[in-house]
C-alpha positions, 0 to 999 in steps of 0.5 A: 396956900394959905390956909387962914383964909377962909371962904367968903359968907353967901350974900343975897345979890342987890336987888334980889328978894329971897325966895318964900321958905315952906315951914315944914320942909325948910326948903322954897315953897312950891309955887302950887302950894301959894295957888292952892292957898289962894284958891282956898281963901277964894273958896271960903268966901264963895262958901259965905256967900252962899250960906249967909243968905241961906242962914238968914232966909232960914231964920227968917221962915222960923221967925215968920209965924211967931212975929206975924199976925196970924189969920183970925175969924171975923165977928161977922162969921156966918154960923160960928156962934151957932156952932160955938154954941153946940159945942158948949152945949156939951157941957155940963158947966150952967149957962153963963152971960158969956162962954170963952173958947181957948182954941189951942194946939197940944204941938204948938208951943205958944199954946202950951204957953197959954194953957200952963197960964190957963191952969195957973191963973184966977178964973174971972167968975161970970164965965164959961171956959172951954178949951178946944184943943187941935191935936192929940197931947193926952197929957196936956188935955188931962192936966187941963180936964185936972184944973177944972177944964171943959176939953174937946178934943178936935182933929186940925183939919176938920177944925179948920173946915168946920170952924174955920180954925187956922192958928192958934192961939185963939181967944173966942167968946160968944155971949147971946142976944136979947132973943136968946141967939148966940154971938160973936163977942170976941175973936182974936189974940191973948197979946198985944205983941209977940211973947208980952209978958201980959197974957190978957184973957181976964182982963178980956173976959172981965170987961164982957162980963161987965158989957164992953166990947174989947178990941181984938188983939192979933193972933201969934203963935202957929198955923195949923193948916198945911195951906197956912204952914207951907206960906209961913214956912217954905222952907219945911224947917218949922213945921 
């Protein structure tokens, strides 16, 4: 034998593909393996495919009462000055030509907005402010009462039955009539848009005190009736 030849090197046959090799042991992969990564892939995309409209249905309850217009009460409000009245009547504040409600909510984050610019701005002169405020937030109500706020106090649900309050925040402001009766001069927003920078209660105010009628700005913010929180809300994320 002659014992310089040596064995001839294994060749893959024409026309063969070789077989894929499984990283961790070397060796061919299972066909099982190549399966289950093919039902994983298929798996993640079913995954996707139901949590995206799920994801964009939930941002859309969440975004719905803050780019929304909220319900206001009409100008034309049956008894809503008179009761106004009443209320501002508890003060001890001197009648003045016009008397501005700030309806707000202590757990409506909108209306912490409103109150912290409430406390922090220059008060037009010629006007009577009250805020009414839905909800218990103690220490809200004595930050506003410390600023020189009128503050009452109101339980949601009979705010809305009473008054017909569903959202806030709510600029009203009520002046009287030549015969001394009270009415409605303003019923809406502090806005224009969804989170402006321009907060426009003074300029509002200033121009009753100086006989305008302002247009009413849409009301965006929170509702704060179970009604009115399930239509904004469906999913229970919000509220």
């Amino acid at each position: 034998m002659d014992s310089s030849r040596q064995p001839a090197a294994a060749q893959a046959s024409p026309g063969c593909v070789p077989p894929a090799v499984d990283s961790r042991s070397g060796g061919p992969a299972p066909a099982a393996n190549q399966r289950w990564a093919g039902a994983r892939r298929l798996g993640l995309r079913g995954i996707l495919f139901v949590w995206m409209p799920l994801l964009i249905l939930g941002l859309g309850s969440l975004m719905a009462s803050h780019w929304a217009a909220l319900p206001r009460p009409s100008l034309e409000e049956p008894h809503l000055a008179e009761t106004l009245a009443v209320l501002g009547a508890q003060s001890d504040l001197p009648e003045p030509p016009i008397h501005a409600y700030h309806v707000l909510d202590g757990a409506c984050r909108c209306s912490q907005r409103i109150a912290k610019h409430l406390m922090d701005s220059k008060r037009p002169a010629g006007a009577a402010e009250t805020v009414l405020l839905l909800g218990a937030n103690e220490s809200l109500q004595e930050d506003l009462e410390r600023s020189g706020f009128d503050v009452c106090a109101m339980d949601r649900e009979e705010a809305a039955a009473a008054l017909g309050f569903t959202s806030v925040p709510l600029l009203l402001v009520t002046g009287r009539l030549a015969n001394g009766a009270p009415t409605l001069r303003y019923s809406g927003g502090y806005t224009a848009r969804q989170q402006a920078l321009t907060i426009q209660d003074t300029v509002i105010l200033t121009g009753l005190i100086h006989g305008s009628t302002p247009d009413s700005l849409p009301v965006f913010g929170c509702g704060t009736t179970a009604t009115l929180q399930a239509a904004l809300d469906p999913l229970g994320i919000k509220y």
